[in-house]
VEXDREN-2710 file (C-alpha; in Angstrom, 1 decimal):
% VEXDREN-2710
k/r/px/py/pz
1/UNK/2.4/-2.8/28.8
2/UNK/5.5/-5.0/28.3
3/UNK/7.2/-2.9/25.2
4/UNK/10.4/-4.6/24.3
5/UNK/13.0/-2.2/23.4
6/UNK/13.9/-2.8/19.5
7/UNK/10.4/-2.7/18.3
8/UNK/9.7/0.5/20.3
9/UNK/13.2/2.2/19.1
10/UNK/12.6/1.1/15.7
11/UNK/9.1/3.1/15.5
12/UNK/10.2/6.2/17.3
13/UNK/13.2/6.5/15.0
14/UNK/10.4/6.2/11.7
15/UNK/8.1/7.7/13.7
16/UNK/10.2/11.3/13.8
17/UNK/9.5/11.3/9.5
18/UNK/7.0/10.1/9.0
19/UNK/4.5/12.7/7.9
20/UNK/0.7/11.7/7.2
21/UNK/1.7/8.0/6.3
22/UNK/0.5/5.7/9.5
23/UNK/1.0/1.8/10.2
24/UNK/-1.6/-0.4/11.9
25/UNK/-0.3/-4.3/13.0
26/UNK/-1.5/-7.2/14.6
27/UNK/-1.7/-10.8/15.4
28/UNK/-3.3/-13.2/12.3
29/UNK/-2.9/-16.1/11.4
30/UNK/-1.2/-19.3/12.3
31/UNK/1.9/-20.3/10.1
32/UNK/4.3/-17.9/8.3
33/UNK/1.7/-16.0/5.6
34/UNK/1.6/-11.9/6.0
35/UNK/-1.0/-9.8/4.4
36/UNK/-0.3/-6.2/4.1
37/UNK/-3.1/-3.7/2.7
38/UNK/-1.5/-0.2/1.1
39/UNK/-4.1/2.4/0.8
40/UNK/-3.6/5.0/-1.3
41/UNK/-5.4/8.2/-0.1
42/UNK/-6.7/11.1/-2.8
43/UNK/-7.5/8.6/-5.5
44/UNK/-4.7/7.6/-7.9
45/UNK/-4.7/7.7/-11.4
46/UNK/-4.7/4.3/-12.3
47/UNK/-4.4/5.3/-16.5
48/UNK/-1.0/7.3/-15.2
49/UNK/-0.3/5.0/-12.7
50/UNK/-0.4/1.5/-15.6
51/UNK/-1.2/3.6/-18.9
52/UNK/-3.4/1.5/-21.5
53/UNK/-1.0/3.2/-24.2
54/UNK/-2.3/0.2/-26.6
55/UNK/-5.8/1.0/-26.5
56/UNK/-6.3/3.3/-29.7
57/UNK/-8.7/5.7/-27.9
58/UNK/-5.8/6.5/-25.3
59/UNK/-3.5/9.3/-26.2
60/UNK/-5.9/11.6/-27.8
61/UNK/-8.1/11.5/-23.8
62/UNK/-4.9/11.9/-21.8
63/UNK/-3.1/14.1/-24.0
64/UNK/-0.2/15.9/-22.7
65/UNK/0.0/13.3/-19.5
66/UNK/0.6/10.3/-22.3
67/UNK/3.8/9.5/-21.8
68/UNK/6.0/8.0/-24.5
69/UNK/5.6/4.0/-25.4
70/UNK/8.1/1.8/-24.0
71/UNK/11.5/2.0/-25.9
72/UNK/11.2/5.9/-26.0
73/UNK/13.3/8.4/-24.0
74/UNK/10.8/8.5/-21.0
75/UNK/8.6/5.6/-22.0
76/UNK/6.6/3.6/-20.3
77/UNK/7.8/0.2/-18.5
78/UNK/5.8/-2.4/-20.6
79/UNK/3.8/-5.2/-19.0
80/UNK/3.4/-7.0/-22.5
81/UNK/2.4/-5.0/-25.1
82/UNK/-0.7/-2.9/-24.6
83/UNK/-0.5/-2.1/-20.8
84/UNK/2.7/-0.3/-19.3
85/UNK/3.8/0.9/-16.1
86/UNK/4.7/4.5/-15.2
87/UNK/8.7/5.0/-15.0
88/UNK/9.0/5.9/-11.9
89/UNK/8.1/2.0/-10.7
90/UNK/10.9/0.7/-11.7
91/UNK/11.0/-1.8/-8.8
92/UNK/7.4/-2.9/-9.0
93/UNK/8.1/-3.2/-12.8
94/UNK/11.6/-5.3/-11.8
95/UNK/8.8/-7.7/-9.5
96/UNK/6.6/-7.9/-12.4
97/UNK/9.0/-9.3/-14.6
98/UNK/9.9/-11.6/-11.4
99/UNK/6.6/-12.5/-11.6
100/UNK/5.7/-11.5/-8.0
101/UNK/3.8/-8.4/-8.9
102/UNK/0.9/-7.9/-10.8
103/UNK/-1.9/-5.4/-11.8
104/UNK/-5.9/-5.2/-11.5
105/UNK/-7.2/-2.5/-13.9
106/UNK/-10.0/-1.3/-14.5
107/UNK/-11.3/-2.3/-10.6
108/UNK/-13.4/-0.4/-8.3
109/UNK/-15.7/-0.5/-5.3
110/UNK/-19.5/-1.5/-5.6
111/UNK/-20.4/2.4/-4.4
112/UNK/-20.5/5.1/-7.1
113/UNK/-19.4/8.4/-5.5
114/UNK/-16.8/10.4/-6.0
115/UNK/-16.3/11.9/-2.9
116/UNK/-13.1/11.1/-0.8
117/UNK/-14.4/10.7/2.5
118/UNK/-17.5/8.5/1.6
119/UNK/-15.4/6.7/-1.0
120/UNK/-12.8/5.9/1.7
121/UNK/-15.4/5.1/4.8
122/UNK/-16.5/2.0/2.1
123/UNK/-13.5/1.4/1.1
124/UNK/-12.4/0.7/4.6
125/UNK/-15.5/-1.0/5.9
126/UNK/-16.1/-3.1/3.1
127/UNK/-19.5/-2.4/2.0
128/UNK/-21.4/0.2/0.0
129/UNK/-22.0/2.0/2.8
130/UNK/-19.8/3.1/5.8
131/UNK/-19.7/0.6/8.8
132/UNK/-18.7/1.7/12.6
133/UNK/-16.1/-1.3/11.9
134/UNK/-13.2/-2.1/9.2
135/UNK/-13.8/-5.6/7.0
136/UNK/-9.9/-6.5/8.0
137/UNK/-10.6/-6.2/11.8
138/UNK/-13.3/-8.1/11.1
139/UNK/-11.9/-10.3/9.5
140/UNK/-9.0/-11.1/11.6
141/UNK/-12.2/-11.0/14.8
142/UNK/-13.1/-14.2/13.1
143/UNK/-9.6/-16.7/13.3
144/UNK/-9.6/-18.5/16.3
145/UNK/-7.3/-17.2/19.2
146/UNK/-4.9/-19.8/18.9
147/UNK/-4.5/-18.6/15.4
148/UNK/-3.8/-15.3/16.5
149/UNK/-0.4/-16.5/18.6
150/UNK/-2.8/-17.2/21.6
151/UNK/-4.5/-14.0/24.1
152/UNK/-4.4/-11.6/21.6
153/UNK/-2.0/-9.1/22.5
154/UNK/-2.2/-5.4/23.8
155/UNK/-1.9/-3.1/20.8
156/UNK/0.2/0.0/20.9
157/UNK/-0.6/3.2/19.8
158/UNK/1.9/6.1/18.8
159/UNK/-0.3/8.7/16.8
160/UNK/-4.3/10.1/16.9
161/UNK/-5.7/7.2/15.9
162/UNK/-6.3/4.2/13.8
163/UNK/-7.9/3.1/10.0
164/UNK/-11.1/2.7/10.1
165/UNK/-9.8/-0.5/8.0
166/UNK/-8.5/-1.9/11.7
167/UNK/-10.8/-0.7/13.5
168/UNK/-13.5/-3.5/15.4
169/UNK/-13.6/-6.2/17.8
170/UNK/-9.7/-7.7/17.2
171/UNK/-7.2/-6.1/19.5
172/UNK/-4.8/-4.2/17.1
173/UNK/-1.2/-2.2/17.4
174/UNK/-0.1/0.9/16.0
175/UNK/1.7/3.4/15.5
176/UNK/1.7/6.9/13.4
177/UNK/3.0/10.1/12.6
178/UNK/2.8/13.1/15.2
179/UNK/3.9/15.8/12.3
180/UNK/4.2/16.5/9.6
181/UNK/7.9/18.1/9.9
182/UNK/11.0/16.8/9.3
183/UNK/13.1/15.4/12.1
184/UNK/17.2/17.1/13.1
185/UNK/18.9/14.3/11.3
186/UNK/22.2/15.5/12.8
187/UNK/20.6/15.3/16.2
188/UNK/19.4/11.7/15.3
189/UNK/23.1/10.9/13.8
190/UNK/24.3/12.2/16.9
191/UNK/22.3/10.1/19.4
192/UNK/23.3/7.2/17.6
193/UNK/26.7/7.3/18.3
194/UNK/26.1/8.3/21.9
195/UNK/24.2/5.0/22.2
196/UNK/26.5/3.3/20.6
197/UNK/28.2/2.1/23.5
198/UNK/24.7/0.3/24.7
199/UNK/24.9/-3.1/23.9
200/UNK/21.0/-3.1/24.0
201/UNK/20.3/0.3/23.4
202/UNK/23.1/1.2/20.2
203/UNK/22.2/-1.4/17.8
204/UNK/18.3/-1.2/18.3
205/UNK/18.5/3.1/17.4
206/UNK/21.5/2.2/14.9
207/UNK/18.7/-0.4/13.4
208/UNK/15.8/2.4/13.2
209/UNK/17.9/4.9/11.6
210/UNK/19.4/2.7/9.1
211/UNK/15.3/2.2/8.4
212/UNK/15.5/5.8/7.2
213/UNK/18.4/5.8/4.9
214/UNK/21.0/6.2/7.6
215/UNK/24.1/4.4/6.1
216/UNK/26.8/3.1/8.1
217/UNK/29.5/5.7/7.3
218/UNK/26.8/8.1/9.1
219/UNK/26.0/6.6/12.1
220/UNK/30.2/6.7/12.7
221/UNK/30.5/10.4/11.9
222/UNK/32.3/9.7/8.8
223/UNK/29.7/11.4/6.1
224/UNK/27.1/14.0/7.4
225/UNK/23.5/12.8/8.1
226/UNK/20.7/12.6/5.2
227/UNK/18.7/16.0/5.1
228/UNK/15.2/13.9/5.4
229/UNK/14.0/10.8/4.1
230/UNK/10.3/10.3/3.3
231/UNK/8.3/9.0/6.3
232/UNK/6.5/6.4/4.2
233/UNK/9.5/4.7/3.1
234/UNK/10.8/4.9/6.6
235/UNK/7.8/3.6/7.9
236/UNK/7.2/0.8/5.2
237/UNK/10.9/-0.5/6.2
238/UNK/9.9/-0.3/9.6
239/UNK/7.3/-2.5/9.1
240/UNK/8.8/-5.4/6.8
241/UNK/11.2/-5.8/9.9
242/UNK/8.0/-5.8/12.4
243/UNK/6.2/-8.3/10.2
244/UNK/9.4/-10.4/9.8
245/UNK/10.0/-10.9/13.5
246/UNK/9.0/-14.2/14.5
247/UNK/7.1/-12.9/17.7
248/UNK/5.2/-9.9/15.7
249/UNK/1.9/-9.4/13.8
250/UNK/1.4/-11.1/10.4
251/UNK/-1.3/-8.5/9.5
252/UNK/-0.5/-4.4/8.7
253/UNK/-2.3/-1.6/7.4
254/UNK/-0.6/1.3/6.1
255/UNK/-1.8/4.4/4.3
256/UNK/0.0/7.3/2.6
257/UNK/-1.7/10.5/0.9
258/UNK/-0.9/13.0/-2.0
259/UNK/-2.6/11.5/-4.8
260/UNK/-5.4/14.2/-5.2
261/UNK/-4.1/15.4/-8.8
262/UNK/-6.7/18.0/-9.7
263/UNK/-3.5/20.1/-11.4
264/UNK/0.3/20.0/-12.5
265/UNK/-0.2/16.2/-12.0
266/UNK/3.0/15.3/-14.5
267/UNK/5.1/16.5/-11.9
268/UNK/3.0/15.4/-8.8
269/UNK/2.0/11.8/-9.4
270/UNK/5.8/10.7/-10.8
271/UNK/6.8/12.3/-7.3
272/UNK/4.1/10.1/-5.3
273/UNK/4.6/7.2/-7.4
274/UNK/8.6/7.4/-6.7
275/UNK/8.0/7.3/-3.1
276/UNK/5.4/4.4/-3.2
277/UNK/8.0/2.7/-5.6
278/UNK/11.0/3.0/-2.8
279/UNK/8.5/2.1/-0.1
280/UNK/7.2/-0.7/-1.4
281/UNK/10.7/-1.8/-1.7
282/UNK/12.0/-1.1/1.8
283/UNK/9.2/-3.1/2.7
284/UNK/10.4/-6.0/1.1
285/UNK/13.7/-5.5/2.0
286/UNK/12.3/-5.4/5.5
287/UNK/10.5/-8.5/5.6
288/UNK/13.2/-10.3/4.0
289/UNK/13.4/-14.3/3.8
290/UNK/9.8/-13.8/5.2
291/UNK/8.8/-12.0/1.6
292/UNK/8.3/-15.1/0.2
293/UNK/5.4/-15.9/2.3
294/UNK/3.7/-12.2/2.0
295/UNK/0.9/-10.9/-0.1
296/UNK/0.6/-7.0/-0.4
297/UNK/-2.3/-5.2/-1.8
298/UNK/-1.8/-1.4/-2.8
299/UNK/-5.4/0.0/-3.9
300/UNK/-7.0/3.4/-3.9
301/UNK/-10.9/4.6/-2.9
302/UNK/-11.4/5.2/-6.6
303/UNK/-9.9/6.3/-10.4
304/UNK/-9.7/9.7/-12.2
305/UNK/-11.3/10.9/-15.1
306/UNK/-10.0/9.9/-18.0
307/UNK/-9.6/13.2/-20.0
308/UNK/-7.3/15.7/-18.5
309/UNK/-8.9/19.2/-17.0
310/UNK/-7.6/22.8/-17.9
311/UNK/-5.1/22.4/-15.2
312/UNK/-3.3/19.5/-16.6
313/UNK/-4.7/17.5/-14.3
314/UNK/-7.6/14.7/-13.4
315/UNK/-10.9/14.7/-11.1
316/UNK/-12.3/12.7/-9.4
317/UNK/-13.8/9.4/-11.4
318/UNK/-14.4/5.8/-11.0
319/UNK/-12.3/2.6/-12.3
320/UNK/-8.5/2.5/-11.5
321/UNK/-5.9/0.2/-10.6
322/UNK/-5.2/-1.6/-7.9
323/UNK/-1.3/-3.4/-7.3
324/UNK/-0.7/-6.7/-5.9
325/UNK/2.8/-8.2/-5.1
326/UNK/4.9/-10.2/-2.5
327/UNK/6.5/-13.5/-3.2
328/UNK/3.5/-15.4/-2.8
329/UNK/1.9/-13.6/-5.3
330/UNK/1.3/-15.6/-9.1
331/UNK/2.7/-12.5/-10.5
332/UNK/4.0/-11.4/-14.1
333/UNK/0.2/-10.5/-15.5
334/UNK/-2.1/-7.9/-15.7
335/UNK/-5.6/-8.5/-14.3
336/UNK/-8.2/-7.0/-16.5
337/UNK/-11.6/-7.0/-18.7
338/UNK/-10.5/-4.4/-20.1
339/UNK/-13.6/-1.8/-21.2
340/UNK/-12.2/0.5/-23.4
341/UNK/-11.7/3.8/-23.7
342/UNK/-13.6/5.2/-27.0
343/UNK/-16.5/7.7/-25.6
344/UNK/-19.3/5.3/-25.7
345/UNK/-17.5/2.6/-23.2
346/UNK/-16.8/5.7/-20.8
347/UNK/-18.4/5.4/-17.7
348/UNK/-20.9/8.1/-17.4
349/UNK/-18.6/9.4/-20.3
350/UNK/-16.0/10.7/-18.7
351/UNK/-14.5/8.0/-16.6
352/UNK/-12.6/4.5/-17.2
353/UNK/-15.3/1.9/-16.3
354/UNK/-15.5/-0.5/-13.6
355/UNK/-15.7/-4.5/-14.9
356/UNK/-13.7/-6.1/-11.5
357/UNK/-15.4/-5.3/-8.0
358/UNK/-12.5/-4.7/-5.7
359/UNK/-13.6/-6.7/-3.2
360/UNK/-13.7/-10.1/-5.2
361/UNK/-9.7/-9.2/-5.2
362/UNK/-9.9/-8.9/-1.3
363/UNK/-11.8/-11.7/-0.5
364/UNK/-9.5/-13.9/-2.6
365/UNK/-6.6/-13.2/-0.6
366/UNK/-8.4/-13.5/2.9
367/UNK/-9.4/-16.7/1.4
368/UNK/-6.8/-18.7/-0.6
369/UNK/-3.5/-16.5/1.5
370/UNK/-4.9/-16.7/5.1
371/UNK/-7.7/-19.9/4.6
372/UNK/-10.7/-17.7/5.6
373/UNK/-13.6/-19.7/5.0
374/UNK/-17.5/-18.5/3.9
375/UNK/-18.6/-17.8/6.9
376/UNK/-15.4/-15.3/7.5
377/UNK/-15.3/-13.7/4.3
378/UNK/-19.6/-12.7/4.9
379/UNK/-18.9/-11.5/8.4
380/UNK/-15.8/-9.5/6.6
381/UNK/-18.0/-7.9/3.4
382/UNK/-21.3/-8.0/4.4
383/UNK/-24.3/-8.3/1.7
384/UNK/-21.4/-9.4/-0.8
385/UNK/-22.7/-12.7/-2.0
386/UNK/-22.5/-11.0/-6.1
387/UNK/-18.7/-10.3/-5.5
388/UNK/-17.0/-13.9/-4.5
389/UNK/-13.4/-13.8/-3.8
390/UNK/-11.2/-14.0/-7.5
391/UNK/-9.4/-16.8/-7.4
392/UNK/-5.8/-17.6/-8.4
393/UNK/-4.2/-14.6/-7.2
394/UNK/-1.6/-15.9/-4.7
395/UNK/0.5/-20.0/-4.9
396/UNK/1.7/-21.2/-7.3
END
């Protein structure tokens, strides 16, 4: 395979930090629109995640994990007065008032369990049961090759494997995380200036490193290196530059895990939110003018329960909430029929309840972001004729 070197360099350099967070790319469709799906693995708490702190039922079920109402020391970012987002999305919250972020509550999948690796497998495939296929290979099998930038191009793979989300017919690239342990930043830092003299070589390894929070004043020996950045920020940088290239994909899937919060999960979800709040960003910042054409969608295989357990912490449950953002996104709004959350609207009393299949919210960004048409969108969910794609989400 013909690798070109700056891509390649730009990988290995993310690729050294990465940790369990992987990338998946490839060819989609003609013009300038990118798509990029975010899944969360673990199940995050979408009540943490955008707390309902004006519903009156929901401080006494989350208890000690209700954080204070915005204006408070340690509030809650507020999304218009009865929804707020967790403080440690300050970003997101920054797009949301730029109106080029928004948030589906109370959203699921059509299946019902509430285990991870079943939950994920449908999640993945796009139907309520698990497929040998993902519904975005799929759906990227069905645009016509000249849509695809002509032969579709040999993927590349760096890592054990791919999502089952990309897996299928469509030829795919990617690239992933070997372990899980943290690269020798001063033997990074120190590479870099031996390349520097490279007039092909320096600036592409200066370009990866700078991906994963190497400043300049670093990469000249002037401050010592970082002691680690995480590998999903890295990696999300890495691939807003890979989607903004003229020549690359228009299509990525990334994943990320560490949202199982069965205990301590104060502590654990503000840490996993921080670092999907700073990767989300560097992804952005990657992609730059090209942002304005891009539609990300950050969603998880299902919600928590929405009283806390003895360890301070939530199980496994049903509804959550799903993100959307990118500078094509009509943004600014929450997305919800909302339920409730007094005992007798609890699903199976215990969990937030489900009123927004997540695969209407799919399907409407396959169709009104990259022009899928029926026929597509079938092939892509399968037996989903009750769940037609939610319009409005993107233009405008």
């Amino acid at each position: 395979m013909n690798i070109e070197r700056r891509p390649l360099l730009l990988g290995l350099a993310s690729l050294m930090s990465a940790g369990q967070s992987r990338l998946a790319l490839a060819n989609g469709p003609a013009g300038d629109k990118r798509l990029v799906i975010v899944l969360l693995r673990g199940a995050m708490d979408g009540l943490s995640a955008v707390p309902a702190y004006g519903d009156p039922d929901f401080r006494a079920l989350r208890g000690a994990l209700a954080l204070p109402e915005p204006g408070q020391e340690g509030g809650v970012l507020d999304l218009g007065g009865r929804f707020g987002m967790h403080p440690a999305l300050p970003k997101l919250h920054a797009l949301f008032k730029a109106n080029q972020a928004m948030v589906v509550h109370a959203v699921a999948g059509p299946w019902r369990s509430r285990s991870h690796f079943e939950a994920q497998d449908m999640l993945e495939s796009g139907a309520a049961q698990r497929l040998h296929d993902g519904w975005l290979n799929r759906a990227i099998a069905t645009m016509p090759a000249e849509a695809q930038g002509g032969a579709a191009r040999r993927g590349i793979a760096i890592g054990p494997d791919l999502p089952l989300m990309m897996r299928g017919p469509a030829r795919v690239g990617s690239y992933a995380a070997l372990a899980d342990s943290e690269a020798d930043t001063q033997t990074l830092a120190l590479l870099a200036r031996w390349h520097a003299g490279d007039a092909q070589l320096g600036p592409a390894f200066a370009e990866g490193l700078r991906a994963r929070g190497f400043s300049t004043a670093v990469l000249a020996g002037q401050e010592p290196p970082p002691r680690g950045t995480n590998g999903f920020v890295a990696l999300a940088g890495a691939a807003g530059r890979l989607l903004a290239d003229p020549r690359g994909p228009r299509i990525a899937a990334m994943e990320t895990g560490g949202w199982d919060t069965h205990g301590s999960q104060a502590v654990r979800i503000a840490a996993a939110l921080r670092t999907l709040d700073d990767g989300l960003d560097a992804l952005r910042l990657g992609l730059g003018p090209a942002w304005a054409d891009t539609a990300i969608l950050v969603m998880t295989e299902f919600g928590r329960t929405a009283r806390i357990n003895g360890t301070m912490g939530t199980d496994h449950g049903t509804a959550g909430a799903a993100f959307l953002l990118g500078g094509a996104v009509r943004g600014g709004r929450v997305l919800a029929d909302w339920p409730g959350l007094s005992p007798q609207r609890l699903f199976e009393n215990r969990d937030l309840a489900p009123t927004l299949d997540l695969r209407r919210v799919a399907k409407g960004l396959l169709s009104e972001h990259l022009g899928l048409g029926g026929p597509a969108l079938r092939r892509s969910f399968p037996a989903s004729d009750d769940a037609p794609p939610l319009p409005g989400l993107v233009g405008g």
